[in-house]
C-alpha positions as CSV (number, residue, x, y, z in Angstrom):
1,X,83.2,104.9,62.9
2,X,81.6,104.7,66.3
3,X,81.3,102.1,68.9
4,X,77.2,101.7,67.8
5,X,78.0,101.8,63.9
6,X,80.8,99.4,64.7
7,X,78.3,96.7,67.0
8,X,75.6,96.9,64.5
9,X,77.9,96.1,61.9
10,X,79.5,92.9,63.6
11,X,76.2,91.9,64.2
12,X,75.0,91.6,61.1
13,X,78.0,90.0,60.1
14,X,77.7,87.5,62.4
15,X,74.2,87.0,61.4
16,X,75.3,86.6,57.5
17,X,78.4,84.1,58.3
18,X,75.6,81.9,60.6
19,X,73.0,82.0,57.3
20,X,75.7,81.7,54.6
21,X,77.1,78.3,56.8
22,X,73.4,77.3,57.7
23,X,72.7,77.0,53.7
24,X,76.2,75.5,53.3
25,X,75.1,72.7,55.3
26,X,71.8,72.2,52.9
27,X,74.0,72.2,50.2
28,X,77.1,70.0,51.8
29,X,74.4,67.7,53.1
30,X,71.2,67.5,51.1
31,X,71.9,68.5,47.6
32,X,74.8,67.0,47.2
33,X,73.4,63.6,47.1
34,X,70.9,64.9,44.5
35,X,71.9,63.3,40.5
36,X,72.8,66.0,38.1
37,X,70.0,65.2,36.0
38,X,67.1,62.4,36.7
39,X,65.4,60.3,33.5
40,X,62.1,59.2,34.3
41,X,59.5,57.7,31.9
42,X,56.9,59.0,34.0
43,X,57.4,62.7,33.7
44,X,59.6,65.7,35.2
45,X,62.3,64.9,38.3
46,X,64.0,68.4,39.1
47,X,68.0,67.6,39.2
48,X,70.6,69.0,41.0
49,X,71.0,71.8,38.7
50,X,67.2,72.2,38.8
51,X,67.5,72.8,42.6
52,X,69.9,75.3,42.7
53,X,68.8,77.0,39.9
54,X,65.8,77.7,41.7
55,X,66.9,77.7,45.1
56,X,70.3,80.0,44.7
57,X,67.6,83.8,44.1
58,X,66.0,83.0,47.2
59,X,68.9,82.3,49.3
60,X,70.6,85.2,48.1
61,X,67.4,87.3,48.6
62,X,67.8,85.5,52.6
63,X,71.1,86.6,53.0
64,X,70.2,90.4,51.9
65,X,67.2,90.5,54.4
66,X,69.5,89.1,57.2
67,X,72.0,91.5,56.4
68,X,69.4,94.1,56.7
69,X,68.0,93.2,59.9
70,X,71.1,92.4,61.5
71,X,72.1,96.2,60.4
72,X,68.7,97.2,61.8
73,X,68.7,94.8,65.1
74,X,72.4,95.3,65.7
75,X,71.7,99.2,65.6
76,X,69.1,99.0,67.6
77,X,70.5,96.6,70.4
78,X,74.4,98.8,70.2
79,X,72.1,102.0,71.2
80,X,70.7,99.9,74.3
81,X,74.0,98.6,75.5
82,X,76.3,101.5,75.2
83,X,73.3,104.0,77.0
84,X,75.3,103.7,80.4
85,X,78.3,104.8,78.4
86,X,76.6,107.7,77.4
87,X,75.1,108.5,81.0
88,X,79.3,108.0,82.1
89,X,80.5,109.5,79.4
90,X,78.3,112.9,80.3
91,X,78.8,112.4,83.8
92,X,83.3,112.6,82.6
93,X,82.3,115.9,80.9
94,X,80.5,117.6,83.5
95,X,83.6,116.5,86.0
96,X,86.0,118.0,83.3
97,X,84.2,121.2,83.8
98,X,84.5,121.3,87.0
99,X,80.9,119.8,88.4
100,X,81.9,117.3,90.5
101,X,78.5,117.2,92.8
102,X,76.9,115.0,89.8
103,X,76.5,111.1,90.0
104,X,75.1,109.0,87.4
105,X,73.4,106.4,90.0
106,X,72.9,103.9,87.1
107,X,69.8,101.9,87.8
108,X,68.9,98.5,86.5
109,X,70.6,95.0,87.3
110,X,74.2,94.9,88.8
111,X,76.6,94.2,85.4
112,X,79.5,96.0,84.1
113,X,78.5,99.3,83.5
114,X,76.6,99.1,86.9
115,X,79.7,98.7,88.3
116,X,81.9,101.0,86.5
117,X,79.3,103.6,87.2
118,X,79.1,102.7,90.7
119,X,83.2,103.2,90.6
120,X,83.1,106.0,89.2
121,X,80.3,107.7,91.4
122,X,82.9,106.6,94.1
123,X,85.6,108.5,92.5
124,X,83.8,111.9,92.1
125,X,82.5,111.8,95.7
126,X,86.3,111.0,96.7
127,X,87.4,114.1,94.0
128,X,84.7,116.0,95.7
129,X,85.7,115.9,99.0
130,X,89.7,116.1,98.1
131,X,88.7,118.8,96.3
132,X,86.7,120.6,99.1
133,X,89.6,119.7,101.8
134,X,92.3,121.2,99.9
135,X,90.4,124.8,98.9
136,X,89.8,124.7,103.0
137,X,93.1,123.9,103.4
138,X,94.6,126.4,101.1
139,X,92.3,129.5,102.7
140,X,93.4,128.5,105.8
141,X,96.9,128.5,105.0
142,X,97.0,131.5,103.2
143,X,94.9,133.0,106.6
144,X,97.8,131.8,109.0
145,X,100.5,132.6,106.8
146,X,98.6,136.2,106.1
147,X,99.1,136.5,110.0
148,X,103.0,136.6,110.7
149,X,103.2,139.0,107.7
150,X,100.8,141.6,109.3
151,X,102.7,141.2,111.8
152,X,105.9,142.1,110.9
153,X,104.5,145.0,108.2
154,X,102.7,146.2,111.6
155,X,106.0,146.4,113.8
156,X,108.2,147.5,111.2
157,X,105.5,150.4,110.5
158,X,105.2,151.3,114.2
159,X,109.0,151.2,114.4
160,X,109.5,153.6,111.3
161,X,107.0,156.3,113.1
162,X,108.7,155.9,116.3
163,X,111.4,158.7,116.8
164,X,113.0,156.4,119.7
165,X,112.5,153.0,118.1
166,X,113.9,149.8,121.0
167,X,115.8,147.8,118.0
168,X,116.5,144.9,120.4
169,X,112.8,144.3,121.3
170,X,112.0,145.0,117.5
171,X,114.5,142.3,116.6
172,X,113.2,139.5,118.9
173,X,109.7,140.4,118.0
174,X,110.3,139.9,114.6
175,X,112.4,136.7,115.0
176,X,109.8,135.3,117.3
177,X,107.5,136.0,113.9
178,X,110.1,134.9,111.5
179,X,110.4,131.7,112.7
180,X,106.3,131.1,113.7
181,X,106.5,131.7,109.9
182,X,108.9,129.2,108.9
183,X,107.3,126.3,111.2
184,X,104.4,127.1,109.4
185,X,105.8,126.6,105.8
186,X,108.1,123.9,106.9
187,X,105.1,121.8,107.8
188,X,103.1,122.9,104.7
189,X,105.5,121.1,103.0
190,X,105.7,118.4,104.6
191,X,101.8,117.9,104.6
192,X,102.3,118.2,100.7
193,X,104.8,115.8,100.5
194,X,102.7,112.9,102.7
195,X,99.7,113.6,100.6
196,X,101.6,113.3,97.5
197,X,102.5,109.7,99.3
198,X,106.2,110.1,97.3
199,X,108.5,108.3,99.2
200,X,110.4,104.6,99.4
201,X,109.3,101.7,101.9
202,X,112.0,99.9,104.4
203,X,111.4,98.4,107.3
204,X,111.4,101.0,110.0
205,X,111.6,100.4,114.2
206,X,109.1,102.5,115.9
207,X,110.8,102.1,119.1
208,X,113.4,104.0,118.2
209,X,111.6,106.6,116.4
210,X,110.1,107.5,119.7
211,X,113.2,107.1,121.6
212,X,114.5,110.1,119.7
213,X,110.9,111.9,119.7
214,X,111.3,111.8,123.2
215,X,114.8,112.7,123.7
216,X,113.7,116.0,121.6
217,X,111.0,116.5,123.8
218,X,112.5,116.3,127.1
219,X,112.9,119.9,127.5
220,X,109.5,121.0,127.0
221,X,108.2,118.4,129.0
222,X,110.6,119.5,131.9
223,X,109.3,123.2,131.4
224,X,105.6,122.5,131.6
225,X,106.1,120.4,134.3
226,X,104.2,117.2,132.5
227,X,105.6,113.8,133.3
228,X,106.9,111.6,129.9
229,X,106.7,108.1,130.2
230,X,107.9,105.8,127.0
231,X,108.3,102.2,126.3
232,X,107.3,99.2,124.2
233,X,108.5,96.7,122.6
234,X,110.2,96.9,119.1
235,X,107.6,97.6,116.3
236,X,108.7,97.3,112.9
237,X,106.8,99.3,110.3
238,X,107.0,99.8,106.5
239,X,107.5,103.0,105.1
240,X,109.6,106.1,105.1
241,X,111.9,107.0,108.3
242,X,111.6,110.9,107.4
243,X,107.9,111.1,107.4
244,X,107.3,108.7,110.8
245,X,109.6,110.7,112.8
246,X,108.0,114.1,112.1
247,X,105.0,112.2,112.8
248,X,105.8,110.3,116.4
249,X,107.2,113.7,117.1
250,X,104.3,115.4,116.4
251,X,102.3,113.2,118.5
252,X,104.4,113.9,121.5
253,X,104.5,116.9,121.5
254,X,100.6,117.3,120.9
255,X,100.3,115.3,123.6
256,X,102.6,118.0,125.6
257,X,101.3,120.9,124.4
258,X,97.4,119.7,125.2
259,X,98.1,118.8,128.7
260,X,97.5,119.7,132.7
261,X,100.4,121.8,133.3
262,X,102.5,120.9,136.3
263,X,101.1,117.5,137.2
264,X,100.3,116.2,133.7
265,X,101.6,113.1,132.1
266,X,102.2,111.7,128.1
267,X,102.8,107.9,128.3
268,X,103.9,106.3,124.4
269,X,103.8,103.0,123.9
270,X,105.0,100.7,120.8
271,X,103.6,97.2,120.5
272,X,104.2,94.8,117.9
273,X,101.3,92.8,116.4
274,X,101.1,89.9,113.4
275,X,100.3,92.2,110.6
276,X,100.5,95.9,112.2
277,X,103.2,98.2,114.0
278,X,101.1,100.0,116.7
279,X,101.7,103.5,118.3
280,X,100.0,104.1,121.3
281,X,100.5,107.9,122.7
282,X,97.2,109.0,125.5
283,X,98.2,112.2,127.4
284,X,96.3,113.9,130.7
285,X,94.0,117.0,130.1
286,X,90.5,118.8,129.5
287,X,87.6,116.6,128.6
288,X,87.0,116.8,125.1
289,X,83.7,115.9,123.3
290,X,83.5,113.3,120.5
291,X,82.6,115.9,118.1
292,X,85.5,118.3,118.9
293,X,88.0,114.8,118.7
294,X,87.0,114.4,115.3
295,X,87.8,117.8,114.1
296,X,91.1,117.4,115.6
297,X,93.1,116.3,112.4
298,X,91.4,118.7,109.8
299,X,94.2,121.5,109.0
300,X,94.4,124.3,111.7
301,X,91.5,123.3,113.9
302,X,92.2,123.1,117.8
303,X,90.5,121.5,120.7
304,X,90.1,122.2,124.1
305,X,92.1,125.6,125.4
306,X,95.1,125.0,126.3
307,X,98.4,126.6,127.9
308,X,101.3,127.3,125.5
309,X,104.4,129.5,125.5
310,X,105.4,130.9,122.5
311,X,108.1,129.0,121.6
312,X,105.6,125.8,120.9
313,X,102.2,127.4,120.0
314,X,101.5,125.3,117.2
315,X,100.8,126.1,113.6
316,X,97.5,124.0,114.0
317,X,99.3,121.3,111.7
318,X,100.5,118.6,113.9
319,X,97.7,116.2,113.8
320,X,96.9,117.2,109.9
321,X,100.5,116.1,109.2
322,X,100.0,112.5,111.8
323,X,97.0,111.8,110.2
324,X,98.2,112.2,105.9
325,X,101.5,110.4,107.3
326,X,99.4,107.8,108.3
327,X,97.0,107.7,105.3
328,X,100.7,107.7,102.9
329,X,101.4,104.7,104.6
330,X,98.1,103.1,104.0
331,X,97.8,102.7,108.1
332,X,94.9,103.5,110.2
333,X,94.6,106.4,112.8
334,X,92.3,106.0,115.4
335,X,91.5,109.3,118.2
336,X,89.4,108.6,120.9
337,X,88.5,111.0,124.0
338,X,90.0,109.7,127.3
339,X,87.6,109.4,130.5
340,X,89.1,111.3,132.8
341,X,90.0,113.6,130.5
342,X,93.0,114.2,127.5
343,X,93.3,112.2,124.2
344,X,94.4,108.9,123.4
345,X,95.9,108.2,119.7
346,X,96.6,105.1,118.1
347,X,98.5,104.7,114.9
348,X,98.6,101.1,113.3
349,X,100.7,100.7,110.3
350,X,101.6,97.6,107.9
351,X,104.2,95.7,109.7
352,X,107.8,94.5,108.4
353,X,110.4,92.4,108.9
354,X,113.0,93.6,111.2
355,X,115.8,95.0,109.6
């Protein structure tokens, strides 16, 4: 049975029961106190049984009409409260086939099914959007990935033509490949693995997560000439040590990488506050615009032009990965454009107790 059939027939129950107790109450109430049978010398009293003789057809003929109206009214008044049903119910098929650009925009009063239609308008345009990042996402990926293969198919072609072939420079041409490839799928995965948002909470110093970003980063800092500058206070966050280190890291060496080279300077900070763990990381470079900064964390998009040796060019992923990392951790990731020039990021996540 449907949901309609099933109303309509509760309300004409519920009609029935009300009549059947209403003429209970006549009879509990009124007839009761009427004699069996009434002598008069002065002609015809009806008695009890007189009453109910006449009164029990029509009362039975009431209860039949209110069972048919209440069938009829109930029917009628299902089909008018379960039409937003309908209208989501459609709108779940069309999203099942794919159609995700449809919204039911339920009008009328705000009540249940206003809201569970606005709720679920919400969720398509979230679906939508998901949806549209990660075909983006995957084109691009598959476009990057396409790129080191050529590559490789390319030199290894030229090298099987060449009567001469130079196997050392074919060798570190293709290792430089190899491992541009391997970054690349490394941080695919761990992209995946923040957006999937699979991982255990504990309470996690951020201080020391850029102590060790920084240590790693030392060398490249020293080779582009660009001046490091850490500190902070102890900042304890919740969440997962392996997805916030890849993540300071990844700041840090942005921040590197996207700099004045030879006079530059990166300066990380960590600051505790009552209800977030803040990372602070600004670096030194080209002016950016407000619309390029907030392209920056989309998959493979780059700002300004900068100057990059090959050992850190970038797979175009470091920013993607800072800013699902942060999502995961339901934090908030703020990029803003600095004056003078460069980028300053801020990452707040849900503090913890100190371990």
């Amino acid at each position: 049975m449907s949901a309609r059939f099933k109303l309509a027939v509760s309300y004409a129950g519920f009609l029935v029961v009300a009549s059947a107790l209403l003429l209970a109450v006549v009879w509990v109430f009124l007839l009761r106190y009427v004699p069996e049978q009434v002598n008069t010398p002065g002609g015809f009293v009806p008695g009890r049984r007189d009453l109910v003789r006449a009164f029990a057809p029509k009362a039975a003929l009431v209860l039949a009409a209110v069972l048919v109206f209440g069938l009829a009214g109930g029917w009628f008044l299902a089909g008018r409260m379960l039409s937003p049903l309908r209208r989501i119910g459609a709108a779940a098929r069309l999203a099942a086939d794919g159609s995700l650009s449809h919204r039911i925009r339920l009008p009328g009063r705000r009540d249940e099914f206003r809201d569970l239609a606005d709720v679920f308008d919400a969720m398509l345009a979230q679906l939508e959007a998901h949806t549209a990042e990660q075909r983006r996402f995957a084109a691009n990926a598959s476009h990057e990935l396409r790129t080191p293969l050529a590559i490789s198919r390319t030199l290894l072609d030229v090298a099987s033509h060449d009567p001469d072939p130079d196997v050392d420079a074919l060798v570190t041409r293709l290792r430089q490949v190899n491992t541009r490839a391997v970054e690349l799928t490394e941080a695919l995965l761990l992209l995946a693995r923040a957006d999937r948002g699979s991982f255990s909470s504990e309470p996690v110093d951020l201080s020391l997560l850029v102590d060790e970003a920084v240590e790693t980063s030392l060398p490249l800092a020293e080779r582009r000439g660009v001046e490091l500058d850490a500190g902070g206070d102890a900042a304890w966050a919740s969440g997962s040590a392996a997805l916030l280190l890849p993540m300071v890291t990844n700041l840090v060496q942005n921040a590197l990488v996207h700099n004045l080279p030879g006079g530059g300077a990166v300066r990380v900070r960590t600051e505790a506050r009552p209800d977030v763990a803040v990372l602070l990381v600004e670096n030194t470079g080209a002016v950016l615009p407000p619309e390029v900064v907030g392209t920056l964390t989309e998959p493979f998009q780059r700002g300004a032009e900068r100057v990059r040796d090959d050992e850190h060019a970038g797979v175009g992923l470091g920013l993607a990965i800072v800013r699902s990392v942060v999502r995961a951790h339901h934090g908030n990731l703020d990029l803003a454009p600095r004056p003078g020039g460069g980028l300053r990021i801020t990452a707040e996540l849900p503090a913890a107790r100190p371990s």
